[in-house]
TIRO-897428 format. One line per field, with one value per residue (C-alpha): residue number from 0; x, y, z. Coordinates in Angstrom, 3 decimals, decimal comma, m for minus. Layout:
# TIRO-897428
n <- [NUM | ...]
u <- [X | ...]
v <- [Y | ...]
w <- [Z | ...]
# end
This chain:
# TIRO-897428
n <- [0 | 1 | 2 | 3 | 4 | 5 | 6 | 7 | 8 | 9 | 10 | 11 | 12 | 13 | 14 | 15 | 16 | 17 | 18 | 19 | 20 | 21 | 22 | 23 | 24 | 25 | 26 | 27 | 28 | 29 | 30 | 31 | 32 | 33 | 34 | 35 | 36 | 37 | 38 | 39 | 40 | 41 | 42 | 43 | 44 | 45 | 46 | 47 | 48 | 49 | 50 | 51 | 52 | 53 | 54 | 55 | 56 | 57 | 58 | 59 | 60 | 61 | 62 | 63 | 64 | 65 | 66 | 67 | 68 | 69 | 70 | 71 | 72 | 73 | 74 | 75 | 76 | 77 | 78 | 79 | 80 | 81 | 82 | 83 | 84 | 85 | 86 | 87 | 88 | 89 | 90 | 91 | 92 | 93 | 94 | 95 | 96 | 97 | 98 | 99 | 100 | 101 | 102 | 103 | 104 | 105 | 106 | 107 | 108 | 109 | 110 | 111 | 112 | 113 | 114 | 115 | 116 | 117 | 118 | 119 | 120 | 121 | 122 | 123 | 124 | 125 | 126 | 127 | 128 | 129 | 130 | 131 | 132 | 133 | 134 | 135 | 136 | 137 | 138 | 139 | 140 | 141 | 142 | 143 | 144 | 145 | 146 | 147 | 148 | 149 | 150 | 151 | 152 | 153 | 154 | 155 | 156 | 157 | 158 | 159 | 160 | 161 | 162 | 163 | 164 | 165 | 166 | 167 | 168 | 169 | 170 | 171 | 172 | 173 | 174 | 175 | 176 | 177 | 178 | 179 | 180 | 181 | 182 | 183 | 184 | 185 | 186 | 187 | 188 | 189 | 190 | 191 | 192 | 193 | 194 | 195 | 196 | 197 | 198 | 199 | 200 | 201 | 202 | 203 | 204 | 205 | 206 | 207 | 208 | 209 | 210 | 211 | 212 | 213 | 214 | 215 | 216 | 217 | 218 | 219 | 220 | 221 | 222 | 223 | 224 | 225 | 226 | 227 | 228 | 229 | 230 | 231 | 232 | 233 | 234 | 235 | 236 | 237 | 238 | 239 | 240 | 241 | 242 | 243 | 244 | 245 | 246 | 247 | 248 | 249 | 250 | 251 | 252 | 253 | 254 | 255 | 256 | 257 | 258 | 259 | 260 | 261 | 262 | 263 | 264 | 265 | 266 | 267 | 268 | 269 | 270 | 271 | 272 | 273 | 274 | 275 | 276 | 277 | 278 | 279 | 280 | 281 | 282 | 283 | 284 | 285 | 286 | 287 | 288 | 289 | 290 | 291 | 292 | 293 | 294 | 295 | 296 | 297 | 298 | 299 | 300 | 301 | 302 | 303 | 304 | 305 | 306 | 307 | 308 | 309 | 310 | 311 | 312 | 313 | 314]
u <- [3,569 | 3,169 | m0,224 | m0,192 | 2,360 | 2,652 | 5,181 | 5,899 | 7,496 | 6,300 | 9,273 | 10,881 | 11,508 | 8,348 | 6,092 | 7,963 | 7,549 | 3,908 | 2,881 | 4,388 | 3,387 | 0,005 | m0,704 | 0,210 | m1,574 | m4,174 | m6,057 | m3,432 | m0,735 | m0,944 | 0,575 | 1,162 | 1,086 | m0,925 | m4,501 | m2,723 | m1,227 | m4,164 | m6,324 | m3,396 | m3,087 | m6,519 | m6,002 | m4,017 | m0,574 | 1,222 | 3,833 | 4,919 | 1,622 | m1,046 | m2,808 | m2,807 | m5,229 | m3,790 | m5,039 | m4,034 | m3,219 | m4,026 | m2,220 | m4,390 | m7,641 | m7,537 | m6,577 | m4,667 | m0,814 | 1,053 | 3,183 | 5,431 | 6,495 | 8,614 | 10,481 | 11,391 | 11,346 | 14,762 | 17,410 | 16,259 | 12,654 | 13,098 | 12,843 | 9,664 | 8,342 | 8,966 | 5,371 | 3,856 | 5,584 | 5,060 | 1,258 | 1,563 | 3,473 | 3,421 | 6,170 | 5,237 | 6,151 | 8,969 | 10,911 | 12,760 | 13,918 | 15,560 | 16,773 | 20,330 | 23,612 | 24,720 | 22,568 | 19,202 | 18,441 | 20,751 | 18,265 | 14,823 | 16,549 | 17,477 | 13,455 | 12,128 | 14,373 | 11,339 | 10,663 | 12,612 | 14,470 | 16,396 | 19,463 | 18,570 | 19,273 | 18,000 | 20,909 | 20,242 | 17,110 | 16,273 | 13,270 | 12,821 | 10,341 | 9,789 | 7,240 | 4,287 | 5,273 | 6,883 | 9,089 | 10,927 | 12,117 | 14,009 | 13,094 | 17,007 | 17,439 | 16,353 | 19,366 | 18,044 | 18,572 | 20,150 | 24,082 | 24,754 | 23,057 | 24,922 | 21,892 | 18,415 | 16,186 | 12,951 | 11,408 | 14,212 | 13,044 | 9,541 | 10,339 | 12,627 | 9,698 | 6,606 | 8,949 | 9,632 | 5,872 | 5,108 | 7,711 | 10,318 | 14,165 | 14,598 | 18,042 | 19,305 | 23,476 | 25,462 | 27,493 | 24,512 | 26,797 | 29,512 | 26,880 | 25,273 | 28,913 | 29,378 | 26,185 | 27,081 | 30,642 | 28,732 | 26,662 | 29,601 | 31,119 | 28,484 | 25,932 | 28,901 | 30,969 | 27,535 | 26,719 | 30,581 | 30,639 | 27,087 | 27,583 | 25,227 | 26,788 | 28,500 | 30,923 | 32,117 | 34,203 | 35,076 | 37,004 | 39,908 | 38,764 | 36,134 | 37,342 | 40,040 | 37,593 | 35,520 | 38,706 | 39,342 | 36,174 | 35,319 | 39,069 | 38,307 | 35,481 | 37,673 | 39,858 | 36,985 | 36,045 | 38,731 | 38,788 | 35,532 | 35,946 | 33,279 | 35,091 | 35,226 | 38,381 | 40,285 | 38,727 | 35,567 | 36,737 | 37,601 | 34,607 | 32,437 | 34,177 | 33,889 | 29,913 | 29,932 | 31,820 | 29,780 | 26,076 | 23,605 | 25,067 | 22,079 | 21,339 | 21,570 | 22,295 | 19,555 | 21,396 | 21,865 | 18,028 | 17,807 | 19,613 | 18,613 | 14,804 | 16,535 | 15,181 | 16,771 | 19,531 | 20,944 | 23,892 | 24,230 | 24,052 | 26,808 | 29,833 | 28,375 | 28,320 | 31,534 | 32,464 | 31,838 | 33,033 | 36,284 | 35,968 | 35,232 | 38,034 | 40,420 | 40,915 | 41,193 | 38,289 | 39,606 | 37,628 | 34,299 | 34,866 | 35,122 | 32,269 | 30,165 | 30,596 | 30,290 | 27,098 | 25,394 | 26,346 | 24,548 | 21,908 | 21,328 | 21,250 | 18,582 | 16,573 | 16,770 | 16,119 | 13,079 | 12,004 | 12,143 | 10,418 | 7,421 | 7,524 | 7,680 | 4,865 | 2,501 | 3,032]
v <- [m10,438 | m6,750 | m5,763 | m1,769 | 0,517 | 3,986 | 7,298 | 9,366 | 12,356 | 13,798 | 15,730 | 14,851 | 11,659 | 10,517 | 12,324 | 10,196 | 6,995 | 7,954 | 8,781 | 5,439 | 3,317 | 4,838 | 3,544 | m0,021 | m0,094 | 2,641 | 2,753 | 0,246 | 2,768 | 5,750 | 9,299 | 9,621 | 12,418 | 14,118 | 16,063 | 18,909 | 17,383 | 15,319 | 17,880 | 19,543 | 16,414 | 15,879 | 18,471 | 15,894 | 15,567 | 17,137 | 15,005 | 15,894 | 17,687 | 15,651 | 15,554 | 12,304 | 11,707 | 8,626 | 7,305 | 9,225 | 7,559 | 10,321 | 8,989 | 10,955 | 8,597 | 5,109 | 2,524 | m0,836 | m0,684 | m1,115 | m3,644 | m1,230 | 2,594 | 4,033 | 7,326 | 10,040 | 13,138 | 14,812 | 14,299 | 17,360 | 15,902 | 12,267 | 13,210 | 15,029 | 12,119 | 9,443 | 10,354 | 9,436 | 6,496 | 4,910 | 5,515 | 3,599 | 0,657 | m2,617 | m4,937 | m6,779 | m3,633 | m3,174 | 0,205 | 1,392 | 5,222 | 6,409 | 9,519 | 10,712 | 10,406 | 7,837 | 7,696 | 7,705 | 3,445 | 3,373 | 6,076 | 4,935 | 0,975 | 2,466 | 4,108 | 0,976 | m2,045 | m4,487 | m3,278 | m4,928 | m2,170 | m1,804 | 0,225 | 2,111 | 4,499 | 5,969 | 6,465 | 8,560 | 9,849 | 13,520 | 14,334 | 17,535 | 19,807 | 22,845 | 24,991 | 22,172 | 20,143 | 16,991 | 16,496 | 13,799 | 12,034 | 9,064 | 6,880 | 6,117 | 2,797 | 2,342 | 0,300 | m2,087 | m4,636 | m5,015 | m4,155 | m7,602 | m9,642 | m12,397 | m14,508 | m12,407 | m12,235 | m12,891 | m9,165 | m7,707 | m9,777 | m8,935 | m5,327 | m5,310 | m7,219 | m4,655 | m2,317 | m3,864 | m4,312 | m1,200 | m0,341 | 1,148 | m0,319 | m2,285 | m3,613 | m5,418 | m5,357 | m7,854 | m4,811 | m2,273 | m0,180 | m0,022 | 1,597 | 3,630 | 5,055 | 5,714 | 7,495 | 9,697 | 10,150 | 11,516 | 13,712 | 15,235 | 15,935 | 16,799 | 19,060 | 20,956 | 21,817 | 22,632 | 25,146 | 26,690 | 26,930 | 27,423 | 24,908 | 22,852 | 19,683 | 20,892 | 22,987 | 19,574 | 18,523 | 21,623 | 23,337 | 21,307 | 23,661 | 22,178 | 18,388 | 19,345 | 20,308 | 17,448 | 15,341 | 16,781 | 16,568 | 13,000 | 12,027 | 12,639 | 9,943 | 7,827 | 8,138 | 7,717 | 4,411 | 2,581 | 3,338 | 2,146 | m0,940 | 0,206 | m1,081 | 2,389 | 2,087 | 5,025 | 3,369 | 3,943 | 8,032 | 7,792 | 6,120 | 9,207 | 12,062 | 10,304 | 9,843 | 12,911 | 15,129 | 13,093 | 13,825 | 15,674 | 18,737 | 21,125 | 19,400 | 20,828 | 18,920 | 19,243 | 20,830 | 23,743 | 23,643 | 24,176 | 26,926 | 28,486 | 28,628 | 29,572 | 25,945 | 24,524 | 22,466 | 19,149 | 20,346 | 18,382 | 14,726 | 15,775 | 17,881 | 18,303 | 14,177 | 13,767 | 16,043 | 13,893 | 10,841 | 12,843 | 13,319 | 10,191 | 8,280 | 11,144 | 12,003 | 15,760 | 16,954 | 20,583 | 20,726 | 19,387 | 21,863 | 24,638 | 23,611 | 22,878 | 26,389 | 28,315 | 26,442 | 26,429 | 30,288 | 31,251 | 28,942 | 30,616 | 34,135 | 33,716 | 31,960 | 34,649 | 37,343 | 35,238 | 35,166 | 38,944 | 40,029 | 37,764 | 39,321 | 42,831 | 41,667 | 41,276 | 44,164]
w <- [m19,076 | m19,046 | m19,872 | m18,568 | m18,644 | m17,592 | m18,284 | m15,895 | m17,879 | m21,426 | m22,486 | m26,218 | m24,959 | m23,171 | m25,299 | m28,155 | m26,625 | m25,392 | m28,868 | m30,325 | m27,560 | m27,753 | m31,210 | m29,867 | m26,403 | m26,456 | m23,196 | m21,787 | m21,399 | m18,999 | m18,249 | m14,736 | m12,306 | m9,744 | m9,749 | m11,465 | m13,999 | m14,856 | m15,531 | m18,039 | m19,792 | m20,567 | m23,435 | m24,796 | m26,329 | m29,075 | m31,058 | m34,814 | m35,246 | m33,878 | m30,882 | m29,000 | m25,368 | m23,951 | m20,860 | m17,412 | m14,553 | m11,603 | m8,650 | m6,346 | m7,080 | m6,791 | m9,307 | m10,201 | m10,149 | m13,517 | m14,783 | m16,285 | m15,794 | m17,736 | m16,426 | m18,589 | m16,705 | m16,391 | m13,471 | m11,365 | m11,428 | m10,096 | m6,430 | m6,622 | m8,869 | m6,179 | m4,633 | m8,187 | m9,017 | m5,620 | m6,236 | m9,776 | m8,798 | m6,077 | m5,701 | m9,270 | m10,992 | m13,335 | m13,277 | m16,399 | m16,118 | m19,098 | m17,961 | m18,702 | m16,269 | m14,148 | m11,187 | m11,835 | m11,459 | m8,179 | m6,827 | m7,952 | m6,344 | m3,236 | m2,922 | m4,014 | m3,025 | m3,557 | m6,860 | m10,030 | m11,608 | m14,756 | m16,559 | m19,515 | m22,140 | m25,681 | m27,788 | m31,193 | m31,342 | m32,333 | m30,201 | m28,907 | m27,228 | m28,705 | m26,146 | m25,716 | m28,725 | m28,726 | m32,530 | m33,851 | m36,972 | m35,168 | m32,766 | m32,033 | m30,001 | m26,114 | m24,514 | m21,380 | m19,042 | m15,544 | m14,843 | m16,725 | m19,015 | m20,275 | m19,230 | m19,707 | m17,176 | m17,879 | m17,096 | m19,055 | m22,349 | m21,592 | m21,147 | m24,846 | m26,316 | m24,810 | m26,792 | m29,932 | m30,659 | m30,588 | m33,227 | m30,516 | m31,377 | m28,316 | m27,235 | m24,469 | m23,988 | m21,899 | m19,931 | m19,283 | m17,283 | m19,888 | m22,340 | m19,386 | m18,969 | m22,293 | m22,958 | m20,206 | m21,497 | m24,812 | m22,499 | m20,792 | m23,790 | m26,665 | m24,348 | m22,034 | m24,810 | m26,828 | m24,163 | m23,668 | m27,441 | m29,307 | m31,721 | m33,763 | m34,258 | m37,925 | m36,123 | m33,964 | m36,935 | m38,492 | m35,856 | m33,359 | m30,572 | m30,502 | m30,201 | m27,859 | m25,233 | m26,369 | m25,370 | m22,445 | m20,323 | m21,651 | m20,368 | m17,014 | m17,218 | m18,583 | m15,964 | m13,387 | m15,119 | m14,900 | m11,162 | m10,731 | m12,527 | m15,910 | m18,930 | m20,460 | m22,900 | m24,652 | m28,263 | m26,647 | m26,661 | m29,654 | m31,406 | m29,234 | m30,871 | m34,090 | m33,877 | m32,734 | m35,307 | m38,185 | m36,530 | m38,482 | m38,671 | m38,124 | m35,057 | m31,405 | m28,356 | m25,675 | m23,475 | m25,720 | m26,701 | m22,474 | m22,564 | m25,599 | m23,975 | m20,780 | m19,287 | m15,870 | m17,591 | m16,027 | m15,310 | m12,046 | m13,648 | m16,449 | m14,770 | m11,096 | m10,904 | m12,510 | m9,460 | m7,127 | m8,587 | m8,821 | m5,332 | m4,109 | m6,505 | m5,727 | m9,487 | m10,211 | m12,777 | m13,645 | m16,765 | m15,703 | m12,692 | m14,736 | m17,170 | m13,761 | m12,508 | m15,609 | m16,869 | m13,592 | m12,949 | m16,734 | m15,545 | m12,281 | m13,686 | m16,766 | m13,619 | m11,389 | m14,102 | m15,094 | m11,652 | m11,465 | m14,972 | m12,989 | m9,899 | m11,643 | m13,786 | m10,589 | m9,244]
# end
């Protein structure tokens, strides 16, 4: 029975859950992190407006491990978060990271091979952080379980049902991977091409430039699927660019939002992964290489100017 749970993470997708678990669980849930981040969260949380001050788990001091953490912090983040999730967890712990890609659970499993720890996604929410404020209109749906579920284990249930009272849409899929896949076969497509292009999500349908590309990098997954066995079927492409092409059309992918506020992107879990499935599967990837290099060179360069204007600014 999970009784505490903790997020480690309070981006537009932890800082949604937090604030919606919060009203649920109150001093029962927990943001985690170090001294430093303690002390920054004890102003609290913004989320559509309001200020939230859920508990905070500092994993510098001592305290009881959780039943449940929750990890919403983005791909380029996980590593340095190992230290803090090791201090909120014991062997009883469950694990759910919800971050986006392919290869997030097969890390956190390989640091913690004790630990029980699940596959999952949120599929169609419309969080986002805009400077220190979490906003949202739709909670979307969080997509859990192990790599098959045709039988539920019991965590997994307990996990979906910790969710589902507290108002989060909780599901749990027979093929997790299959979704996993094709959440990141949405990702390759909908955020790369967002960033090569500019374009809200109105301009998906409205120009076949646009879908072309969009059919072209999410191919190459396709093609990497079937080598590795994830039932990942051409419908499945098709079904993307039509959910795609019929999303709100104001609506930005986060990717572009990264960008946009010249934010480190996660550019390495979309094209740079597909990369080295490629690689490894010895299936050419000439678009995702392309996207890879272009996004990660505009990436680099807003960095390093940042980096300057603060160096110049000390002086």
């Amino acid at each position: 029975m999970i009784k505490t749970a903790g997020i480690i993470g309070t981006g537009a997708v932890g800082g949604m859950l937090c604030s919606l678990l919060y009203e649920e669980y109150r001093e029962n849930l927990f943001v985690i992190g170090n001294e430093k981040r303690s002390q920054r969260m004890k102003k609290g949380l913004s989320v559509n407006g309001r200020r939230i001050y859920p508990s905070i788990l500092n994993t510098e001091k001592e305290h009881e491990p959780l039943d449940l953490v929750i990890l919403c912090m983005k791909n380029y983040d996980l590593e340095n978060s190992m230290q803090d999730l090791k201090a909120a967890v014991n062997e009883n712990s469950v694990i759910l990271p919800l971050l986006n890609g392919v290869t997030a659970t097969d890390v956190v499993k390989k640091a913690f091979p004790d630990n029980r720890v699940l596959y999952g996604i949120v599929m169609r929410t419309d969080a986002a952080r805009i400077n220190y404020d979490v906003m949202f209109a739709t909670c979307g749906e969080i997509q859990l379980g192990y790599a098959q579920n045709e039988v539920c284990a019991k965590e997994v249930v307990e996990v979906r049902d910790y969710l589902l009272k507290a108002g989060v849409k909780a599901v749990i899929y027979p093929d997790m991977m299959r979704m996993l896949w094709r959440k990141w076969m949405i990702n390759i497509g909908a955020n790369q091409i967002s960033v090569l292009t500019g374009a809200k999500f109105k301009y998906f349908g409205m120009f076949d430039e646009i879908k072309v590309l969009l059919r072209a990098s999410m191919k190459e997954i396709l093609d990497i699927a079937k080598a590795e066995k994830i039932n990942l079927t051409q419908q499945d492409l098709d079904d993307v660019v039509d959910i795609l092409v019929n999303y709100p059309p104001e609506k930005k992918t986060s990717m572009l939002q990264d960008i946009e506020a010249q934010r480190r992107t996660e550019i390495d879990s979309f094209a740079g992964t597909v990369m080295s499935y490629g690689a490894k599967c010895q299936i050419p990837t000439p678009v995702n290489t392309m996207l890879y290099y272009g996004i990660k060179a505009r990436e680099r360069v807003y960095l390093k100017e940042k980096e300057e204007e603060l160096l110049y600014a000390g002086e």
